[in-house]
Backbone as a ProteinNet text record, in pm:
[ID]
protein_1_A
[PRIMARY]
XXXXXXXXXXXXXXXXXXXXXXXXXXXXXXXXXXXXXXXXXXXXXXXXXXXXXXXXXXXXXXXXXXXXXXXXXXXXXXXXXXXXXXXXXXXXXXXXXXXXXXXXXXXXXXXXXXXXXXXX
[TERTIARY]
-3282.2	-3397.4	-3510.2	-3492.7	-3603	-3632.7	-3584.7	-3600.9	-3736.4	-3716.6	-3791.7	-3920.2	-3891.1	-4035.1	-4100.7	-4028.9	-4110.9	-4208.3	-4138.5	-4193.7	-4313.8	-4263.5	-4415.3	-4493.4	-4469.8	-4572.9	-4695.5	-4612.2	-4694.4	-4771.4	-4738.2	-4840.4	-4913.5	-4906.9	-5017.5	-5084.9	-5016.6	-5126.8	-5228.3	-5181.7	-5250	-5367.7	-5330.2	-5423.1	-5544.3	-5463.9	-5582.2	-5670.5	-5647.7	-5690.6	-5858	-5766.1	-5859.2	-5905.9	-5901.1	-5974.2	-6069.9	-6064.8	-6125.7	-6248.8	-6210.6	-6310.2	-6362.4	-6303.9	-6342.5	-6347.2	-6375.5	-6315.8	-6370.5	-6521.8	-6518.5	-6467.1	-6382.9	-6355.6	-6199.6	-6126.6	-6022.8	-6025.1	-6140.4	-6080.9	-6167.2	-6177.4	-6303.1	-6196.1	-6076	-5964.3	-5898	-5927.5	-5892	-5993.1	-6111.7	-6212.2	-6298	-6305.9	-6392.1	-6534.4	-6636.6	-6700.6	-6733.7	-6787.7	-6801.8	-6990.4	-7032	-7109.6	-7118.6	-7227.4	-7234.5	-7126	-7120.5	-7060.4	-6925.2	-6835.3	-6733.7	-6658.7	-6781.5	-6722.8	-6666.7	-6783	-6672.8	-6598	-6579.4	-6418.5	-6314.4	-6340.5	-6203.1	-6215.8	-6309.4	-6291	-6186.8	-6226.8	-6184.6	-6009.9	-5984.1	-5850.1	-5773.8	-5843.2	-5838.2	-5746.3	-5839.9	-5830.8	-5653.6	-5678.9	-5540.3	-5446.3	-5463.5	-5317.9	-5300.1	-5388.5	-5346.1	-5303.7	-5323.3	-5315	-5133.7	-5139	-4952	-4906.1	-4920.4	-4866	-4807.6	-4900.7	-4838.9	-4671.6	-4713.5	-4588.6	-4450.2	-4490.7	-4376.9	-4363.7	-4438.3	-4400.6	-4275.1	-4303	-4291.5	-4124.4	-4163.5	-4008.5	-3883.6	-3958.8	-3880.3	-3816.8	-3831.8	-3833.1	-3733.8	-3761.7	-3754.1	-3544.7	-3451.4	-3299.4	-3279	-3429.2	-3386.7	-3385.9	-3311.5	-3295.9	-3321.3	-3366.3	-3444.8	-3606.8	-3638.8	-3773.1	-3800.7	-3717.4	-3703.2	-3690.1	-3628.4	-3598.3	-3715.2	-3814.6	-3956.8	-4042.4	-3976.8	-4116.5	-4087.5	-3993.7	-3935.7	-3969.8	-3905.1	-3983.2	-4166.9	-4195.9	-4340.5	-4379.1	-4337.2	-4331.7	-4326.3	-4220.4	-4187.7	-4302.2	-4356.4	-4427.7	-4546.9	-4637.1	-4712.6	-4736.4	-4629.9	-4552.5	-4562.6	-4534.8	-4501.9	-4649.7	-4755	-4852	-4947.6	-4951.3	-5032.3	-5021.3	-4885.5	-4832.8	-4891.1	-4893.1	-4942.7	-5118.7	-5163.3	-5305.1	-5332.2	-5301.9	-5291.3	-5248.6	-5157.8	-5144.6	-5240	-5288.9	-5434.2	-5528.5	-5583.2	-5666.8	-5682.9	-5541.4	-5525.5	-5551.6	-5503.7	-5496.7	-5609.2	-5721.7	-5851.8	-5941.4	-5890.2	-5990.5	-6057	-6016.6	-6108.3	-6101.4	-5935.9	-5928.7	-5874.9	-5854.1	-5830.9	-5658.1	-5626.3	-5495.5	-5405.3	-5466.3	-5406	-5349.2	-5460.9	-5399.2	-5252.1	-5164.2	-5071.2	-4959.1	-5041.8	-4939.3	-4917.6	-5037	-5047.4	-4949.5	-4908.2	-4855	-4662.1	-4679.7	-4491.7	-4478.3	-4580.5	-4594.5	-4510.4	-4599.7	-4548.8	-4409.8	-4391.4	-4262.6	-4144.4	-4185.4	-4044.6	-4055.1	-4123.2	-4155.4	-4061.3	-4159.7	-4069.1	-3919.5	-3890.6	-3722.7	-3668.7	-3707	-3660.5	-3637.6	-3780.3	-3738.4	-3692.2	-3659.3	-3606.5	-3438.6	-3416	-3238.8	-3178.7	-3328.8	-3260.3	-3251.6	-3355.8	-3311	-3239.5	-3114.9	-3029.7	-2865.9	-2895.9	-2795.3	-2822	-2684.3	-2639	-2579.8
7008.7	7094.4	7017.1	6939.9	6874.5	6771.2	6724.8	6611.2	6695.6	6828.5	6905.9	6931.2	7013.8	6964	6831.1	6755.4	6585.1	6577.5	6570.9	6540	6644.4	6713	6848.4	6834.6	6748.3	6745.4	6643.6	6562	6402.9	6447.8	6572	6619	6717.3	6766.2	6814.7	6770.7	6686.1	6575.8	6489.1	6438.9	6362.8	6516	6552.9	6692.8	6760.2	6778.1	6873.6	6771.1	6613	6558.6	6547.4	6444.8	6482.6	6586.5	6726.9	6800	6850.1	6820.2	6824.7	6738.7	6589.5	6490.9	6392.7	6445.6	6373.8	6448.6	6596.4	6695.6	6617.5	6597.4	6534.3	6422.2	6324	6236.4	6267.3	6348.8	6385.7	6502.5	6567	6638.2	6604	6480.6	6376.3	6341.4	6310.8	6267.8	6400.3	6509.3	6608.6	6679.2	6590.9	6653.4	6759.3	6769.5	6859.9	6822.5	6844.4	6825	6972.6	6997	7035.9	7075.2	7179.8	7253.5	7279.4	7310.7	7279.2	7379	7529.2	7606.3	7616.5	7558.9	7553.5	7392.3	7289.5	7176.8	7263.4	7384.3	7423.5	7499.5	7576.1	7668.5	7545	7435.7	7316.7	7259.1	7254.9	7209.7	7302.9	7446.8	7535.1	7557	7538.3	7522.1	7420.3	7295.1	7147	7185.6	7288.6	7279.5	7390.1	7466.8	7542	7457.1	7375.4	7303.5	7196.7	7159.2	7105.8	7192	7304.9	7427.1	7425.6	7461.5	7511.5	7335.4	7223.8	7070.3	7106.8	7226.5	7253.5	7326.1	7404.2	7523.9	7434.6	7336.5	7234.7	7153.3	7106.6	7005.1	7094	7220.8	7276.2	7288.6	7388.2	7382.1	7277.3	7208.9	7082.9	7049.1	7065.7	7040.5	7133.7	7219.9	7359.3	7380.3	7464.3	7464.1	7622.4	7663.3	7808.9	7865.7	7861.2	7875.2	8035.1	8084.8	8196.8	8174	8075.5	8027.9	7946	7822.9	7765.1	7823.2	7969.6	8053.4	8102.1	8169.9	8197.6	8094	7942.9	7866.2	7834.6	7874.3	7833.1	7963.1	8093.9	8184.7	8115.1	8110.4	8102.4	8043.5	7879.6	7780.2	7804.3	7862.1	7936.4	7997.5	8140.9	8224.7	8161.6	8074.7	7932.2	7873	7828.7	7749.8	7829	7888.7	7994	8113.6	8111.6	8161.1	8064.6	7934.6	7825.5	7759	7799.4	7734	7813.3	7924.4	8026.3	7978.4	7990.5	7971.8	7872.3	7798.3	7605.8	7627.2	7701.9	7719.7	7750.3	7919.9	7967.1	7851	7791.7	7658.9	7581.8	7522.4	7422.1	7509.2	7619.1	7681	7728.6	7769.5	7778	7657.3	7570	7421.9	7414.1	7464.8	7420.6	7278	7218.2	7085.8	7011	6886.4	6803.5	6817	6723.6	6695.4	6649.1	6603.9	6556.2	6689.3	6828.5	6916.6	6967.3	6923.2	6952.4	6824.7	6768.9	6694.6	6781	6839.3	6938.3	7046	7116.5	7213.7	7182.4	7048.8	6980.5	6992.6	6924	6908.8	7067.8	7190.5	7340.4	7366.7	7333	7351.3	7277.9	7114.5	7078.7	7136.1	7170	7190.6	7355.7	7436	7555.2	7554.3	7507.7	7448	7402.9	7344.8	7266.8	7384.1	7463	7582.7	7659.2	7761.7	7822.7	7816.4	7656	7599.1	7667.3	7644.7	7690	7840.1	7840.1	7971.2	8098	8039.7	8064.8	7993.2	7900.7	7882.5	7912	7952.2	8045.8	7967.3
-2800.3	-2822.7	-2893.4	-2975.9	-3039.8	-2955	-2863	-2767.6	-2718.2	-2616.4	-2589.5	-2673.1	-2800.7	-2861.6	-2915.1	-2887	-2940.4	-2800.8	-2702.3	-2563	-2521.4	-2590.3	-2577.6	-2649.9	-2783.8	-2863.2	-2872.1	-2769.4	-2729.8	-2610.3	-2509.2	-2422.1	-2450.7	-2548.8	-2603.7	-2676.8	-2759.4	-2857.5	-2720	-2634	-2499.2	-2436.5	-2435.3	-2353.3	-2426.7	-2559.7	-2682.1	-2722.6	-2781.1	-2782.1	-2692.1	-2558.2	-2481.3	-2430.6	-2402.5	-2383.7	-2540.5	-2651.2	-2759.2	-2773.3	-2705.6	-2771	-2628.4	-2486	-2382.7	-2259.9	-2240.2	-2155	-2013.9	-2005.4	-1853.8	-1822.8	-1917.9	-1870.6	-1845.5	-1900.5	-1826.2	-1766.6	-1720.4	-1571.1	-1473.8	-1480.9	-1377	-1264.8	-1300.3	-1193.5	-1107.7	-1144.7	-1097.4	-1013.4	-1033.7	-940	-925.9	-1105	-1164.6	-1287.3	-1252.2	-1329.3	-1392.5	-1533.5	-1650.6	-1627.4	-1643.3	-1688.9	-1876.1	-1937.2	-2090.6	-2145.6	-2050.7	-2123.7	-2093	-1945.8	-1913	-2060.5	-2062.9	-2186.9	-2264	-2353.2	-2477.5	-2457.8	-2347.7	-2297.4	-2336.6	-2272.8	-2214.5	-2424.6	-2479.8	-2612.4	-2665.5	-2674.8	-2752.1	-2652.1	-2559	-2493.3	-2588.9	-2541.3	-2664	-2791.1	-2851.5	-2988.4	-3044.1	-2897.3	-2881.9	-2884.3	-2786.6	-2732.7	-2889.9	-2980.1	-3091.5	-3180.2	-3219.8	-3257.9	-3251.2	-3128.8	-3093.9	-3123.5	-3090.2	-3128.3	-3318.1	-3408.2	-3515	-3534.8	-3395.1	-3376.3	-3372.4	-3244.6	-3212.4	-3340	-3398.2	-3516.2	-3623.5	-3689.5	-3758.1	-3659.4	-3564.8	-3503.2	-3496.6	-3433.3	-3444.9	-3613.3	-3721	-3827.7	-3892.5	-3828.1	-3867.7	-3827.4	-3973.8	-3923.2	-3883.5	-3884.7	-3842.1	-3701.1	-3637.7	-3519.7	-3464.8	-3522.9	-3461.2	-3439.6	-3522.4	-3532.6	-3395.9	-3361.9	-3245.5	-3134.4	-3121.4	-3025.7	-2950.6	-3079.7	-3060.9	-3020.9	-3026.9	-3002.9	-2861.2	-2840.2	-2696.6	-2578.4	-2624.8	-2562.6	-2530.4	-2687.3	-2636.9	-2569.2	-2579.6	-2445.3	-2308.8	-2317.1	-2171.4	-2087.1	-2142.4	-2123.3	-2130.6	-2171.5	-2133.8	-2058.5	-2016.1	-1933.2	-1775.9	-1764.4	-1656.3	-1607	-1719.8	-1690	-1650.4	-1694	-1681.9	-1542.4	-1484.7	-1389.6	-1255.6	-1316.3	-1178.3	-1199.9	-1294.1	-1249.9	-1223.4	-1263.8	-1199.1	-1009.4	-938.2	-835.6	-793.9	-802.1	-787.5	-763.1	-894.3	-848.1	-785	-722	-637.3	-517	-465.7	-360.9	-318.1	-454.7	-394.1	-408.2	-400.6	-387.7	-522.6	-630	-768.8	-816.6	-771.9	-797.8	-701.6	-699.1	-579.4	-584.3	-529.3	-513.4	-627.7	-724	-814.1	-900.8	-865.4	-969.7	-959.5	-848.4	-819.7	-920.4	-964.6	-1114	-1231.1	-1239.8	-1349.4	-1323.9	-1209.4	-1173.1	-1169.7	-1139.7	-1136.7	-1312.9	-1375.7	-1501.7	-1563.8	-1514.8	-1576.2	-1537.3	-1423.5	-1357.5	-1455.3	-1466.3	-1534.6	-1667	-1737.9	-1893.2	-1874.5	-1801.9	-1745.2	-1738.4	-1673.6	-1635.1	-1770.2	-1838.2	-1964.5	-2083.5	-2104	-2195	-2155.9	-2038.6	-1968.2	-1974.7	-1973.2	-2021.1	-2115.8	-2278.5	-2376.7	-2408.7	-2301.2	-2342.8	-2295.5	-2150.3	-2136	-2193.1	-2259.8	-2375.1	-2497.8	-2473.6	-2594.1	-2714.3
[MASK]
++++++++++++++++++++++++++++++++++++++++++++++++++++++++++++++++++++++++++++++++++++++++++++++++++++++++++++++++++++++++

């Protein structure tokens, strides 16, 4: 389980990051350029995905395993909503081909919390 949040916490530290402090230059490969007011949507996303990188730190750290339970639900449900609109996108041409990395990306992360949280 903490394997899980370390590895989540380095893609969201990679993502919030850049979507915080470089948004068109990482969704330039995906085949989107940025309007002034869509930049601070993708900042203020940014600033989420560093936001929850606290949730995972803390979890990970964390021996209370009801606490981990919740960060994993939450993951999940993330995970699984992000994944459908990421489909949507690709399917209506918002991004190129590459957005379908982003979408394997939800899927394995999906699959991964989803594990724990059919073990018991």
């Amino acid at each position: 389980m903490n394997t899980l949040f370390l590895v989540t916490m380095i893609i969201q530290a990679i993502f919030g990051l850049g979507f915080t402090l470089i948004p068109g230059f990482m969704l330039a490969p995906f085949g989107v350029t940025l309007d002034p007011i869509a930049e601070v949507f993708v900042n203020l996303f940014g600033a989420a995905l560093l936001g929850y990188l606290v949730l995972l730190w803390y979890a990970r750290k964390s021996n209370n395993l009801d606490f981990k339970k919740g960060t994993i639900y939450c993951h999940f449900v993330y995970s699984l909503i992000a994944m459908v609109v990421m489909i949507i996108a690709n399917l209506s041409g918002l991004v190129n081909a590459m957005g379908w990395v982003i979408v394997a990306k939800y899927v394995v992360l999906l699959i991964w919390f989803g594990y724990f949280l059919t073990k018991k």
